[in-house]
C-alpha positions as CSV (number, residue, x, y, z in Angstrom):
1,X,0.0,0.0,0.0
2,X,1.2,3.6,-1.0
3,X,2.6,6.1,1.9
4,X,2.4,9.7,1.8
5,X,3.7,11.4,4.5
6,X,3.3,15.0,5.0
7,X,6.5,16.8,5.1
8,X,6.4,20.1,3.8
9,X,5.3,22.1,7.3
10,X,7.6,25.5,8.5
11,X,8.2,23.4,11.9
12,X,8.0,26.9,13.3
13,X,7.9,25.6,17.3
14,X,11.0,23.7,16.6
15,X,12.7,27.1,15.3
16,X,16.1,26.4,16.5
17,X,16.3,23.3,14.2
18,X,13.8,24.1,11.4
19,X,15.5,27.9,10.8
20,X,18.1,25.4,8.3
21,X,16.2,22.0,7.9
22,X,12.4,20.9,7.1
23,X,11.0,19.2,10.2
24,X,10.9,15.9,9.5
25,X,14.9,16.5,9.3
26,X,15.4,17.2,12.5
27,X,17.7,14.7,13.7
28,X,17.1,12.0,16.9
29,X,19.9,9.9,17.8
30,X,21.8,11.3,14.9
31,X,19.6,10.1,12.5
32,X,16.5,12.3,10.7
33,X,13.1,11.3,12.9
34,X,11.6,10.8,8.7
35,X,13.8,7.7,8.6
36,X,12.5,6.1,11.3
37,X,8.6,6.7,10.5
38,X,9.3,5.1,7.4
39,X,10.8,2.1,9.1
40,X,7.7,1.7,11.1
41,X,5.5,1.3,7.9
42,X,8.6,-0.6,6.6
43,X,8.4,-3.1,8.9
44,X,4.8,-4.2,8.0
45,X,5.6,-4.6,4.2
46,X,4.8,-1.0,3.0
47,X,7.8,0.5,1.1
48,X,6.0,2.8,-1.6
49,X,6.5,6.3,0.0
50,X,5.6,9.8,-1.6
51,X,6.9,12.6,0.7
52,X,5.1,15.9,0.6
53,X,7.7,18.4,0.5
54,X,7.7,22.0,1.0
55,X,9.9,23.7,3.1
56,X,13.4,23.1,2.4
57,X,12.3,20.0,0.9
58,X,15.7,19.9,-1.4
59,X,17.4,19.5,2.1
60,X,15.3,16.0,1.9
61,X,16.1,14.8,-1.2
62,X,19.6,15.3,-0.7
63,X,19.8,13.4,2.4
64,X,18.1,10.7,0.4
65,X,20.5,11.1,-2.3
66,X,23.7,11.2,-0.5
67,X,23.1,8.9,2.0
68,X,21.8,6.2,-0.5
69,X,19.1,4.8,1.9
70,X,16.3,3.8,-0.2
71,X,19.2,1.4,-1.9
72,X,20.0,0.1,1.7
73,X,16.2,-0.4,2.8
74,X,14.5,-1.6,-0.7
75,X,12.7,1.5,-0.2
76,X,10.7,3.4,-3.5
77,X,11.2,7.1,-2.5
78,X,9.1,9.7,-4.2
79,X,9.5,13.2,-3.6
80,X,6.8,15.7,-5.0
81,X,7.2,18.9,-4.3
82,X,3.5,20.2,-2.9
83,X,4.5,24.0,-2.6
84,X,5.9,26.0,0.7
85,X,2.6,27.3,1.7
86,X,0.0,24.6,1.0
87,X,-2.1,23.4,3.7
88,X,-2.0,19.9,5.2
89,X,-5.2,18.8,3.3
90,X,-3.7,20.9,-0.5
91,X,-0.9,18.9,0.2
92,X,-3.0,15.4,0.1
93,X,-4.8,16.6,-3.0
94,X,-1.8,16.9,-5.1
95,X,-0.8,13.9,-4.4
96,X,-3.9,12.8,-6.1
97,X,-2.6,11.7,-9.4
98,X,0.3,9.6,-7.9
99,X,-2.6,7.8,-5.8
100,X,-5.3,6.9,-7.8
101,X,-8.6,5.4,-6.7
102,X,-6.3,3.4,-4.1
103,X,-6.6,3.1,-0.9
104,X,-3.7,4.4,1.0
105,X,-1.3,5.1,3.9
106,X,-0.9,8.9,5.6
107,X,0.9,10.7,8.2
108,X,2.9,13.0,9.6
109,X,6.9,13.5,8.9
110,X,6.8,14.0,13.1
111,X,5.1,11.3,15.0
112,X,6.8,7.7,16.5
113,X,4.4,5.1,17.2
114,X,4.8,1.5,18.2
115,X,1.4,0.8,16.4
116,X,0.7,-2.0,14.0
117,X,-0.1,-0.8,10.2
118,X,-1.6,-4.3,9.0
119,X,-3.9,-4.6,11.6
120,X,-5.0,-0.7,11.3
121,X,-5.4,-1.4,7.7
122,X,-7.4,-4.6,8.8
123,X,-9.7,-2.3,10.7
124,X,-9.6,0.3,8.1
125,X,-11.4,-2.8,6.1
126,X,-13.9,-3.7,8.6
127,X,-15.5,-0.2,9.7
128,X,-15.9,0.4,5.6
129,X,-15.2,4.2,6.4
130,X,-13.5,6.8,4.0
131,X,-10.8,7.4,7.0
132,X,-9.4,5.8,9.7
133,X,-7.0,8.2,12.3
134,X,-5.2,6.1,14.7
135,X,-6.4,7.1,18.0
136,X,-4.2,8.1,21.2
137,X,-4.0,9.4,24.5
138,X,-1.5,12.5,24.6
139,X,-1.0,15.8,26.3
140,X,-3.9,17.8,26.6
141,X,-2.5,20.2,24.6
142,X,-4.1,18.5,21.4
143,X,-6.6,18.0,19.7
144,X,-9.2,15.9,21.1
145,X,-11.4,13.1,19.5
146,X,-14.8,11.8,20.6
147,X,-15.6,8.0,19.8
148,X,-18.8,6.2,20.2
149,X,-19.1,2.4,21.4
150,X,-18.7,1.5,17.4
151,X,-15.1,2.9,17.3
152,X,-16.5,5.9,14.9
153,X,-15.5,9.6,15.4
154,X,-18.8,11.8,16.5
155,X,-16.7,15.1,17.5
156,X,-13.2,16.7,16.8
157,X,-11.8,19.5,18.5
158,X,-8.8,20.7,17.5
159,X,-5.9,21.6,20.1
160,X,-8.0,22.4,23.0
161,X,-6.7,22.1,27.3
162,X,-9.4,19.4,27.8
163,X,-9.5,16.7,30.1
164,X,-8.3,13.0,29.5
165,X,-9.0,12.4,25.7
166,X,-8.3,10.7,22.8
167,X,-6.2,12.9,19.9
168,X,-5.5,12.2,16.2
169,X,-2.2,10.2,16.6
170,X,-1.3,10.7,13.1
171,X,-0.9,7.3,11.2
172,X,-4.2,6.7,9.2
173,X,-5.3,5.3,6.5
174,X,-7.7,6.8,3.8
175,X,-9.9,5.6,0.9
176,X,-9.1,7.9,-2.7
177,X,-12.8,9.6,-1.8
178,X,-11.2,12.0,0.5
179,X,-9.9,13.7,-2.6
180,X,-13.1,14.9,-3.0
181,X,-13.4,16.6,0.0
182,X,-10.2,18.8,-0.2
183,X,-10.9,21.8,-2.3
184,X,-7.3,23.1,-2.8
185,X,-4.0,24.2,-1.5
186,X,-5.3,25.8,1.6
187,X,-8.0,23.2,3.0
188,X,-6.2,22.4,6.7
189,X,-6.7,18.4,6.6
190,X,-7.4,18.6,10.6
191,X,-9.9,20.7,10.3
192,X,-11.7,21.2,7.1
193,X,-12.0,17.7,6.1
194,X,-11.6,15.4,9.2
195,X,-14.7,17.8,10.4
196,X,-16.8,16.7,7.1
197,X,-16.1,13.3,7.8
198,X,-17.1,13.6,10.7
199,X,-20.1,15.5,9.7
200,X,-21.0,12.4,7.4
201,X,-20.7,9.6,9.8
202,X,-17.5,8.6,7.6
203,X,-14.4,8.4,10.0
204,X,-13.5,5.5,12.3
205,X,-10.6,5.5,15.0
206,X,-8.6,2.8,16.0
207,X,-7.4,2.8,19.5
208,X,-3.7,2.1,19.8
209,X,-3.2,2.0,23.8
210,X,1.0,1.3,23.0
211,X,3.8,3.8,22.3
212,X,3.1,7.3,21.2
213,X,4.9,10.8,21.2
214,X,5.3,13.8,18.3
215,X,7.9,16.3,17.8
216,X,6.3,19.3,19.0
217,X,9.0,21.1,20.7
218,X,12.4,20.9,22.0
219,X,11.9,18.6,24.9
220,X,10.0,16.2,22.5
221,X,13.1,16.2,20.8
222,X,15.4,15.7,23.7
223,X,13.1,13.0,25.2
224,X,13.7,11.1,22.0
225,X,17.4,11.5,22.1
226,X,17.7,9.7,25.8
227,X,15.2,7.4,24.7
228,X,18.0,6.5,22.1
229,X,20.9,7.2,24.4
230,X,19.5,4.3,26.8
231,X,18.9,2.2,23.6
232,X,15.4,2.3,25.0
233,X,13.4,3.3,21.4
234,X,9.8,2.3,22.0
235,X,8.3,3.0,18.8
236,X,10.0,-0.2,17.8
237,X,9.2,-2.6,20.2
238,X,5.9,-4.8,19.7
C-alpha cells in the first residue's frame, strides 16, 4: 500500500532546528526522525513512499540522495514537491494523481508510534469508512477526539486544554474519496475535512493503547534522544 507522508510544514515551534532544515529532518539519535517513520511502515511490508515536501524540501532529497538509503532499505522514494505554503489537506490533494482510486497510507513527517499498520489497515477494512486516524491518548494540549461504542468519530476538537481524551495520533489510512473533499491548496486536513467526515458519519478510530509521542518542541526532541541514548526506542518494540 502507498505512503504519503506529510513533510512540507515551516516546523516553526522547533525554530532552533527548522531555521536550516524541514521538520521531518530534525535529527534523533543522529539520524532524521523521517527515517525512522518510514521504518515503522517498513516493517509491516509498506515500502511505496511519496513525501510531501515544502519547506526546504531539497534539504530532503539530498539526504536521500547522498546517504543512499532507499538502496540500503528496498525502499521506493518519491519526492513531490507540494508547494511552501500549502495546507495539510492541498498537500494530500496533489498527491492525487500519484494515488489513484487506491486506498492508502498517511501521516505525519513528526510522530513515532509503536502501532501495527496491517492490523489498522485490517480495521480500516472492517468499519468500511472513507478514514481511519489512529487514536491516542497525549498531552492535553491536542486535539481531542470523541468515539462512540462502534469505534466511529462523532466530535473533533482541535488543540483544546481538555480533560483525559483521545487525539488524532497521526498514522491513518484513507480511501481515494477523501480527494473529493479537499478543495485546494489551503484546505487544513485537521480541520476542514476530518470535520466533514465527521459530519458524514464517515471516519473510524482505532485505539492504539501502546507507544506514542510527536515532535512538537524541544523537549520532544530531547526525550527522544535519551530514549536513544539508553537504547530504549519504543516505537520499535511490539
Amino acid at each position: 500500500m502507498k505512503v504519503i507522508i506529510l513533510a512540507g510544514g515551516f516546523g516553526t515551534r522547533l525554530s532552533e532546528y527548522t531555521d536550516n532544515i524541514p521538520k521531518p529532518m530534525v535529527p534523533i539519535g543522529g539520524r532524521p526522525i523521517i527515517e525512522y517513520i518510514m521504518e515503522t511502515f517498513s516493517k509491516f511490508g509498506h515500502e511505496n513512499f511519496f513525501i510531501a515536501l515544502g519547506y526546504k524540501g531539497k534539504v530532503m532529497v539530498d539526504h536521500f540522495k547522498n546517504t543512499n538509503i532507499q538502496e540500503k532499505k528496498n525502499w521506493n522514494i518519491n519526492f513531490v514537491d507540494t508547494g511552501s505554503n500549502t495546507m495539510t489537506g492541498g498537500r494530500v490533494k496533489r498527491m492525487k494523481k500519484y494515488i489513484g482510486n487506491e486506498t492508502f497510507l498517511l501521516t505525519y513527517g513528526d510522530g513515532l508510534a509503536n502501532i501495527d499498520i496491517n492490523k489498522l489497515i485490517d480495521f480500516h477494512k472492517e468499519k468500511q469508512k472513507s478514514l481511519t486516524i489512529s487514536a491516542v491518548r497525549p498531552p492535553a494540549r491536542f486535539g481531542a477526539l470523541q468515539i462512540d461504542e462502534k469505534n466511529n468519530v462523532v466530535n473533533f476538537r482541535e488543540k483544546n486544554q481538555l480533560d483525559e481524551s483521545w487525539i488524532n495520533g497521526g498514522y491513518m489510512v484513507a480511501n481515494a474519496k477523501i480527494f473529493d473533499l479537499i478543495d485546494g491548496d489551503q484546505t487544513v486536513l485537521e480541520k476542514n475535512v476530518l470535520e466533514k467526515l465527521v459530519e458524514n458519519s464517515d471516519i473510524a478510530a482505532y485505539k492504539h493503547e501502546g507507544f506514542w509521542q510527536c515532535m512538537d518542541h524541544k523537549l520532544d526532541k530531547d526525550r527522544f534522544d535519551e530514549m536513544i541514548k539508553r537504547k530504549k526506542m519504543p516505537w520499535l518494540e511490539d
